[in-house]
C-alpha positions, -999 to 999 in steps of 0.1 A, spaced: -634 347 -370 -653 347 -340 -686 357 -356 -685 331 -376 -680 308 -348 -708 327 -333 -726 325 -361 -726 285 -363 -734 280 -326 -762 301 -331 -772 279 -362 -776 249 -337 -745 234 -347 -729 232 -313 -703 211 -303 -671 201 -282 -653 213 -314 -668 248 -319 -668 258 -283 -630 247 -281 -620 271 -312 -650 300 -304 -623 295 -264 -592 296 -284 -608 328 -303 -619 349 -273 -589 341 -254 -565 356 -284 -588 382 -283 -584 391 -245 -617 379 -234 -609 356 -210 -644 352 -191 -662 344 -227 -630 322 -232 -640 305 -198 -679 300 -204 -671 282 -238 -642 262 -225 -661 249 -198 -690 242 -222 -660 218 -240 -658 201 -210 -690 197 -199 -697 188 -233 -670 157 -237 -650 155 -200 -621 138 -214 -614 168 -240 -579 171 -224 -570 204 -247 -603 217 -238 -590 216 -196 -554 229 -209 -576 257 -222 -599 266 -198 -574 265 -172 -551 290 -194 -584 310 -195 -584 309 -157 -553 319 -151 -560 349 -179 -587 363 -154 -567 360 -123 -589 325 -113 -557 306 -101 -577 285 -78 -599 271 -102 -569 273 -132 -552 245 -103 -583 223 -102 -592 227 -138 -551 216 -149 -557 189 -121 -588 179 -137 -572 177 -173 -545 158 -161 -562 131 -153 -584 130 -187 -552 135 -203 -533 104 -187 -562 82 -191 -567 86 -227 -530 84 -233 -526 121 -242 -487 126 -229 -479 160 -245 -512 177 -231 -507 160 -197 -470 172 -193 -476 209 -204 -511 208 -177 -485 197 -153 -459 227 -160 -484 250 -157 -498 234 -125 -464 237 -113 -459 273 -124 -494 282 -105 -480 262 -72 -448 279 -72 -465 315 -80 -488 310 -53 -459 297 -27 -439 330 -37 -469 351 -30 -466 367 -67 
């Protein structure tokens, strides 16, 4: 699956789409840095992807970046409220709050 993905972006065909799944993929796989790089190419890509922050933050936390996993759930949020996306916005928000209460515990 992922070499396909691959295999398209390489073709040109890039997108918000593609880099979301080739995220998704890497981030099954284990491979949470390559997860990050295509998530935050989502983003950059189309800023109100709200799924696309849920996932790059889950990517985050994967790699132990619960700093930026915060800012990036923060981030999606927002996109997520202002384009009416409730079910994203409330799951970015549990995991925010997970984070917060993992950091205040000191786990």
């Amino acid at each position: 699956m992922i070499e396909k993905l691959e295999a398209l972006l390489a073709s040109g065909r890039d997108s918000p789409d593609l880099r979301f799944a080739l995220a998704n993929a890497h981030l099954k796989a284990g491979d949470a840095a390559r997860a990050i790089a295509h998530a935050e190419a989502a983003v950059k890509q189309k800023p109100d992807y709200s799924a696309a922050w849920r996932l790059l933050g889950q990517a985050q936390v994967a790699a132990g970046q619960n700093k930026e996993a915060a800012a990036s759930f923060e981030q999606g949020i927002q996109m997520a409220d202002q384009a009416g996306d409730r079910q994203v916005s409330k799951e970015m928000q549990v995991f925010l709050r997970r984070l917060r209460k993992q950091d205040a515990d000191g786990s």
